[in-house]
Structure formats: C-alpha cells, structure tokens
ZAMARGU-4260 file (C-alpha; in steps of 0.2 Angstrom, whole numbers, plus 5000, padded with zeros to 4 digits):
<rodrens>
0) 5637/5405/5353 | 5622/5395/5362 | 5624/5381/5353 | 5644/5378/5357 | 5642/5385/5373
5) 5647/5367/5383 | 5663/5367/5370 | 5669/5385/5375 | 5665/5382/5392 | 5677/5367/5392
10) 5690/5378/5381 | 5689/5390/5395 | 5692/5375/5406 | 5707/5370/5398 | 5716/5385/5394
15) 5713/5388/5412 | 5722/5373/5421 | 5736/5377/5405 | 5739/5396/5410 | 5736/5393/5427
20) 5752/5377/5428 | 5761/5390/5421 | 5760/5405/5429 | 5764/5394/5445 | 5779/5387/5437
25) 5786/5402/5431 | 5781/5419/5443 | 5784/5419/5460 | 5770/5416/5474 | 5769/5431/5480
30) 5768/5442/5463 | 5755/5429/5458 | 5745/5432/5475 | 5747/5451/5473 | 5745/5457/5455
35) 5740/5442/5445 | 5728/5431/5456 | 5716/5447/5458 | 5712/5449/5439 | 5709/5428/5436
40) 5698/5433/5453 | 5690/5448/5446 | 5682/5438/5431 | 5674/5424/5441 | 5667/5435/5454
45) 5658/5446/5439 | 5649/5431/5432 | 5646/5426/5451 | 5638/5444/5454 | 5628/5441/5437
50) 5621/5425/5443 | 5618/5433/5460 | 5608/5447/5450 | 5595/5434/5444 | 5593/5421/5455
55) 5581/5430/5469 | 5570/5435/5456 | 5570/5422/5445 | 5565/5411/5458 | 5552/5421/5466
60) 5544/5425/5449 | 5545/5406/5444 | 5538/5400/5459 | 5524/5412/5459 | 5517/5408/5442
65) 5522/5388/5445 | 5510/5389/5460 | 5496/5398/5453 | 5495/5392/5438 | 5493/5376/5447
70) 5480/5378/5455 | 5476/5365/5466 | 5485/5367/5484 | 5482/5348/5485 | 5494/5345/5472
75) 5506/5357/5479 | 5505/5349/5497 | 5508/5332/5488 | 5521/5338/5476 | 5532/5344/5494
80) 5530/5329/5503 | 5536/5317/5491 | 5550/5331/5487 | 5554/5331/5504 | 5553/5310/5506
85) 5565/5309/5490 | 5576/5323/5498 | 5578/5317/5516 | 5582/5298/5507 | 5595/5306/5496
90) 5601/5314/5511 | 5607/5298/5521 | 5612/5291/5506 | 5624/5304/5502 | 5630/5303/5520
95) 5629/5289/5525 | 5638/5282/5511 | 5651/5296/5514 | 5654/5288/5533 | 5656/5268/5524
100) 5667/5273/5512 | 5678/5283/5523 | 5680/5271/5538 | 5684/5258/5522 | 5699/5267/5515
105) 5705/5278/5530 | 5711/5293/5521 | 5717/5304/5536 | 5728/5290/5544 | 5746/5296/5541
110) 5739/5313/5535 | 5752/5327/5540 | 5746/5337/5556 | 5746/5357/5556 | 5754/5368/5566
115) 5739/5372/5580 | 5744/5389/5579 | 5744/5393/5562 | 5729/5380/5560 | 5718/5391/5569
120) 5724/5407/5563 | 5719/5398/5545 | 5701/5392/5549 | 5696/5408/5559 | 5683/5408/5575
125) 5670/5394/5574 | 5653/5400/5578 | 5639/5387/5587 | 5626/5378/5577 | 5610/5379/5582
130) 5598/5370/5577 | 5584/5382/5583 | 5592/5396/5574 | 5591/5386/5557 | 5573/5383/5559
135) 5568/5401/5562 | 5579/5406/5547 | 5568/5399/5538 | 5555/5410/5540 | 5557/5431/5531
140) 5555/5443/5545 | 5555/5456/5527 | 5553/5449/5512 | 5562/5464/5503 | 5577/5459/5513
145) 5576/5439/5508 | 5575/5445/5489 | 5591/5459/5493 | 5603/5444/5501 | 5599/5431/5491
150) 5591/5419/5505 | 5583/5407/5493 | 5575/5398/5508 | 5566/5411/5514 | 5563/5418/5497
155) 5552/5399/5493 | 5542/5402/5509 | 5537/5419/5504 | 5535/5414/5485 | 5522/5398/5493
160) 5512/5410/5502 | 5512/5423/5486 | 5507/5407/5475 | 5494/5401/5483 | 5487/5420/5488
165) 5485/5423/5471 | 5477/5404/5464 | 5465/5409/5479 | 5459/5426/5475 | 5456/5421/5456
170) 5452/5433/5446 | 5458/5448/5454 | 5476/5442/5455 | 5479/5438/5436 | 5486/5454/5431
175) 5500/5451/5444 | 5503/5432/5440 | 5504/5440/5422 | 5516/5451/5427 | 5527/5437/5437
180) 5528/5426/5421 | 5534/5439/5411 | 5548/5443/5424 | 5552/5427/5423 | 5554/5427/5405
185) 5564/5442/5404 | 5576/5434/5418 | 5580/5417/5407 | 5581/5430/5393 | 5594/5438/5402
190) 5602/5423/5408 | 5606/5419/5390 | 5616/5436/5389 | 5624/5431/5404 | 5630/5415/5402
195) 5639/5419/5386 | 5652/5426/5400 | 5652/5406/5407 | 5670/5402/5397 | 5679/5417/5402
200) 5672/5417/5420 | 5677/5399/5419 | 5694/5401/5412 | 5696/5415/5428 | 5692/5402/5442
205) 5703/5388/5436 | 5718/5400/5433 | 5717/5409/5447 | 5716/5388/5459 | 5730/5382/5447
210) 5742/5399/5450 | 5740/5399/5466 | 5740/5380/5472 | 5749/5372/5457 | 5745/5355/5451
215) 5759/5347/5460 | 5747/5350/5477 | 5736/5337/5469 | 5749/5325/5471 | 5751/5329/5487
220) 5735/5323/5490 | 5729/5310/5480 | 5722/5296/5490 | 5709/5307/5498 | 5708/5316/5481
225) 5705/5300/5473 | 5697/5292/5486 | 5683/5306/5487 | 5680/5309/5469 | 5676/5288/5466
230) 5666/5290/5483 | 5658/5304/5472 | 5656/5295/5455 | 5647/5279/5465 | 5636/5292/5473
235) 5631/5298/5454 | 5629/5279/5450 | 5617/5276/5463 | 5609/5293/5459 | 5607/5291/5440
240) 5600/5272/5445 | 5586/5277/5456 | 5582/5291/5441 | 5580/5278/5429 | 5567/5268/5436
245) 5556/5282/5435 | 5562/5290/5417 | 5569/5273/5410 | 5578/5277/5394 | 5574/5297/5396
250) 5589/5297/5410 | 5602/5299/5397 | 5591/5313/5389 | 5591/5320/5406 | 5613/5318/5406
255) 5614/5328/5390 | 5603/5342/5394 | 5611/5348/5411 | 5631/5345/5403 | 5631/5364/5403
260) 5623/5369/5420 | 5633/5355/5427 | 5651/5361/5421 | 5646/5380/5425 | 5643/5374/5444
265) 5660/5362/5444 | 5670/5375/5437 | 5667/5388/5449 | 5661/5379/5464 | 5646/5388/5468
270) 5628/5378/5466 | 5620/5396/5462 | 5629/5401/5447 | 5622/5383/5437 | 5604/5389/5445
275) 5599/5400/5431 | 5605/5388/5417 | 5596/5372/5429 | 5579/5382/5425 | 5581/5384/5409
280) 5588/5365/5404 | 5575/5359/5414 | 5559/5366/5404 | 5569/5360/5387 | 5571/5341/5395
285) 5549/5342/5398 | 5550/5347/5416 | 5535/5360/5417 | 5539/5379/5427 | 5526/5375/5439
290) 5537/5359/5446 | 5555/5365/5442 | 5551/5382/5452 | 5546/5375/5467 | 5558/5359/5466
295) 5575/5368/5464 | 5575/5382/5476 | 5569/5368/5490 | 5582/5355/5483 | 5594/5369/5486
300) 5590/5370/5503 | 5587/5353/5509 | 5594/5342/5494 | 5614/5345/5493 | 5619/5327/5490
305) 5639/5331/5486 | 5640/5346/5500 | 5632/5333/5513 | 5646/5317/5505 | 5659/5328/5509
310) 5654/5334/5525 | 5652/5317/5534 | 5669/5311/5522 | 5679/5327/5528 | 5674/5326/5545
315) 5679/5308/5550 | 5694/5310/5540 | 5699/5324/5551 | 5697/5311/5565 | 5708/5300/5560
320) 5721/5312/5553 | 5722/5315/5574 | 5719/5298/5577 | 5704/5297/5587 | 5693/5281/5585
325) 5674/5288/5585 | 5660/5274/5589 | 5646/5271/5577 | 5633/5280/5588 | 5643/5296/5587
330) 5646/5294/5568 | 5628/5292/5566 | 5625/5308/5578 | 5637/5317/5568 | 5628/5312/5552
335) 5611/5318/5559 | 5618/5336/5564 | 5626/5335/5547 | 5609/5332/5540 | 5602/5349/5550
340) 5618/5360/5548 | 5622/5361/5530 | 5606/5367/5524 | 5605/5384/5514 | 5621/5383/5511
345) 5622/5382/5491 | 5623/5401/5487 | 5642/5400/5495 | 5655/5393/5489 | 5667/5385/5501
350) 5653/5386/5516 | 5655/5369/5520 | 5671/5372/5528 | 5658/5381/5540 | 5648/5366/5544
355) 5662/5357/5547 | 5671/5366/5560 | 5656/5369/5567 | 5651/5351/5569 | 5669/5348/5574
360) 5667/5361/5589 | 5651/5352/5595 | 5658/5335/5597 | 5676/5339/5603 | 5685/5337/5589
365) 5699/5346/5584 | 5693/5361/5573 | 5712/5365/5569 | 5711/5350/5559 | 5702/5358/5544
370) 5717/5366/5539 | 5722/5349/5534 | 5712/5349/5519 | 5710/5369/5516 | 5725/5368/5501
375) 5714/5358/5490 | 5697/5361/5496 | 5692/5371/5481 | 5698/5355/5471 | 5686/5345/5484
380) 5672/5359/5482 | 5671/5357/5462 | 5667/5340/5463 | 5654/5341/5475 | 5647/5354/5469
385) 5644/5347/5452 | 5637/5332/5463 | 5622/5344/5470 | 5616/5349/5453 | 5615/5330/5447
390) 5606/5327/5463 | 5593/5342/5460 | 5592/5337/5442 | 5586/5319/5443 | 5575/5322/5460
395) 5566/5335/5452 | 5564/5326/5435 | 5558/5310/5446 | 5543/5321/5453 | 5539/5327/5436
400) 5536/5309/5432 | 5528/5304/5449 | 5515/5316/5445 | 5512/5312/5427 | 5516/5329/5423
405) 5533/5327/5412 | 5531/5334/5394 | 5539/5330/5377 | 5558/5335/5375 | 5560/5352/5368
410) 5578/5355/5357 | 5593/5356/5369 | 5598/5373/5363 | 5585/5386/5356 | 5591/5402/5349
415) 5585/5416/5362 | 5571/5432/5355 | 5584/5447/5349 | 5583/5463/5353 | 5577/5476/5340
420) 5593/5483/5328 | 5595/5491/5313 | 5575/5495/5311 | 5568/5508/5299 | 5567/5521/5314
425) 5585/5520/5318 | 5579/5524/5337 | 5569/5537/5334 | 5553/5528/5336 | 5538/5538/5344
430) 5546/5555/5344 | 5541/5571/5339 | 5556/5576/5329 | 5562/5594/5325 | 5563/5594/5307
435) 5580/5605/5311 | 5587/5587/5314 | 5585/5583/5296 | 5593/5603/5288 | 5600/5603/5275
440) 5619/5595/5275 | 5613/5583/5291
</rodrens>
C-alpha cells in the first residue's frame, strides 16, 4: 500500500467530492448536518488525533538527536539565522504579494454584505492580539505541558536547549540521545501505519465540505476563488524558482517526493497532519534528521507562506467588500501585524480566521465581514494550506544545500521493518510453559 499511497489518496479525493455532490443534491440540509455530516467528520478528526499522537514526540525526539549529533553549536547558530533570513523574506513575499494582487483585481468590490447580526453571531467574540503575548508564548513555563498540547513552538525551544545540553556533556548523555533516535524511529515507524488511514480520512473531509456546502457555492464565489488560487500558484512559481537556484535540476526531485505530504495537508486543511509524512519524504529526498528536525517545526512557526497570502488577501478584500479605501501606509501596517499574528498557527485548521478578525478589530475594520468569506473558507484553507508545506519544503531543502550538507536521493517509497508474525513460538517466546498446555487432545 505504500507504494500507491498518492493514487489512493487521490481515489479518496475523488470519491469524496462524487459522494459528497451527491448527498447535497439529494438529502436534505439538515438530515445531512445532523446524522450524516458527523460520521464523514468522525473519520477525519481520527486520522487528525493520529497525527496529533506523533507529532510532539517526533519532533522533540528529532530535534534532539538532529542537534546533538551535530555537534557544533556554531553550525546550529548559523543554520537558524539563515532559516530565519529565508523565512522572514518568504514572509513578505507571501504578503506582500497577497496586498498587489488584491488591490490589482478587487475581489470584494460588489461582494454581498452580511446581515451584522447574524455576521457576528457567526464569527464569535474576537480576542486582542498582542504582540507581547506572542513572544512570551514562546517560551515553556512546563515542558510536559508543551509536549501534552502540541505547542510545537515551545516544544523547538525546549528540544534546542535538550540538544545542545547533551552535545555539551558528551559522554555522559549518549545513552539518552540513543534513546531519542530510537523514539524517533519508532514514531516514522508508526507514521507508516498511520498514514495507510490517509485515503479514507481524505475521502471523510471532502465529503463531509461537499455535503454540507455543495459545489454550486464555488460558483458563487469564483472570482475570489479564482482570483486566490492563481495568486497562489504564482506564489509557488516564485517559490519553486528561488529553490532551484540552489538545487538546480534536484527541484523537480524535491516536487515528486513531497506529492504525498502535500495532498494529505490540501485534503484536510491542517499543516500538522502532512508533518509526519514531511519528515519522512524529507530524509528520502537527502535532507539529513539533523537539518529537517530543526527546519520544519521553526518553518511551522515562522514560515506559513499560503496562511500569511491569504491573510493579507482576505483581509483587504473585506475592505472593499465595505468599501473602505485603506492607504498604502496602513496596508503595509497591516502586513507587518500579519507578519507577527499568524505565527504558531499551523496545528489548527481554520485559525486564520482568528488572525484575521483579530487584525480587523485593531485597525477599525469591520470584523462582521469575515462572515463574507466563512461558506467557502475551507475551499480557501486547502489551498493554502498545501502552499505551507511547498514553502517548508523548498526552504528547508535550500538550507540543506547552503550548508553543504544535502545527501544522495534515497528511493521515493521504501517498504517499512514488519512486525514479528507467524514465528516458530507462535507468541509464547520466553515463557515458562506448563506442560498441561500441551495434554493430551490440546
């Protein structure tokens, strides 16, 4: 099943959208909201609770080893700034080109307005951005509680300071590095077993968007639809591009080996469920543990090139929708809140919706207007969503080959260790049997 994986994966894709139109065609809305949307829901959120399962120590286990095996703090001082230089670049690429694009095609002008009413009923109370709390979020006050919620931010700070602890004491921390790499094998193991879900976990997202939304709602929408998902395929041009002049031919390699993580995440709209299958593409494609397990949990912090295109996109077209004509200086002040805001944010799907009322309430714009776009945000979210794993994919492959440390391509799919079954012992291995067991007539 490994080796067709992508193919299910799109099967599931497909059967999805097909079971999904029809359901919405043919049972009513509020059977499918009631008895029917539940169960598509159901096997979605069990591959998302899988993925959820590994991620904290996958990441903590890989950084650990990545780090120590390093060791060389200098190398790991110089690997983050340049992370950080091609992340903040990729940043205001991403949103800035978000803002040209659409002040060029004016999506919102004309877009219905919603009731006020029933517009803030739908988006829900708005909490303030701070830019002071964000920073301290950073940093675990409990380092058991980072790894119980998930908080991959404050999982890579504690993971740095584990790293570099035990590249510093030598010797005496081997057996616990020893430990951590084998953690981290066991988790990829498991993330085998887990994505052999992927197709039916994808076939339950898409259904259960189709049967409640329809594909006639597309229609509805299909400037900004369209309008956003060509803003989003230059934004991969430009990305791809900016790979290849560091990896030159090896970019297209790079393209096949993440297909899988890359539908996973587009599917199902949620950056942390293509994670595990990122890790694991990544080391196949040459990228060494050491690099990939640092780069992708601070790419999924500070590096969210499609969430970030989206925000600055959804947020000016909301403008319009109201007809407010912003100045270039507040665009720009919007785009560097945006730049702060939507960090951390890759474990939720949906949570931009969060940074965007939230940057709507600081500048005076009218948060109700969310609503606008809330019917076909999860059409919205897939693509960018995809977008993020592109843009973790090629800056961390770029790194690799800035420091001379990208290795020869291993096969795209290799067949995972299997468990023990059907040996001699039958099970019974390294017991001290009763020979009653083995009477006569058993």
């Amino acid at each position: 099943m490994d080796r067709k994986l992508t193919l299910y994966i799109l099967i599931g894709m497909v059967l999805g959208v097909i079971v999904g139109q029809l359901l919405n065609q043919m049972v009513p809305a509020d059977v499918i909201k009631a008895d029917i949307a539940p169960w598509f829901k159901l096997l979605s959120d069990i591959f998302l609770n899988l993925i959820k399962m590994l991620v904290a120590p996958l990441v903590l286990s890989t950084i650990v080893v990545g780090i120590a095996h390093m060791g060389d703090s200098a190398a790991l001082g110089r690997i983050g700034v340049r992370a950080l230089l091609w992340f903040i670049t990729a940043s205001l690429v991403s949103i800035g080109l978000g803002l040209v694009l659409v002040n060029f095609f004016q999506p919102g002008v004309g877009a219905p307005i919603p009731d006020v009413a029933t517009a803030a009923a739908a988006v829900g109370e708005v909490k303030e951005l701070k830019a002071t709390d964000f920073i301290l979020s950073i940093f675990p006050k409990n380092a058991v509680e980072a790894l119980a919620t998930n908080n991959i931010l404050q999982i890579l700070v504690f993971s740095i300071f584990a790293g570099v602890a035990l590249s510093a004491i030598g010797e005496k921390g081997a057996a616990l590095v020893k430990g951590a790499d084998a953690l981290a094998e066991m988790m990829l193991q498991v993330t085998g077993y887990v994505m052999r879900y992927a197709p039916v976990a994808v076939f339950g997202a898409l259904a259960n968007v189709v049967a409640a939304s329809g594909l006639a709602i597309l229609g509805t929408y299909l400037q900004l639809l369209t309008e956003f998902y060509f803003s989003l395929v230059l934004l991969w041009v430009i990305l791809l591009s900016a790979g290849a002049v560091f990896l030159g031919r090896r970019i297209f390699a790079l393209i096949r080996y993440i297909r899988q993580p890359l539908m996973i995440a587009f599917s199902t709209a949620s950056s942390e469920a293509a994670l595990p299958k990122l890790f694991e593409q990544l080391d196949r494609f040459g990228v060494p543990r050491r690099i990939s397990g640092f780069m992708l949990p601070l790419g999924y912090s500070f590096n969210l090139d499609g969430s970030m295109m989206y925000m600055s996109f959804a947020t000016i077209f909301i403008a319009q929708a109201y007809g407010m004509d912003l100045s270039v200086g507040t665009q720009i002040m919007i785009l560097l809140t945006l730049m702060i805001s939507s960090k951390g944010i890759a474990a939720v799907p949906r949570a931009s919706l969060v940074v965007i009322t939230g940057t709507l309430a600081m500048f005076g714009l009218p948060v109700e207007g969310v609503a606008i776009i809330l019917a076909i945000d999860q059409f919205l979210d897939m693509g960018r969503t995809a977008t993020n794993v592109v843009g973790n994919a090629v800056a961390t492959a770029v790194i690799t080959k800035w420091e001379g440390m990208l290795e020869v391509e291993e096969p795209e799919v290799v067949d995972h260790p299997h468990a023990p079954a059907h040996t001699a012992a039958d099970g019974r291995a390294g017991l001290e049997l009763d020979e009653s067991n083995f009477g006569e007539g058993r």
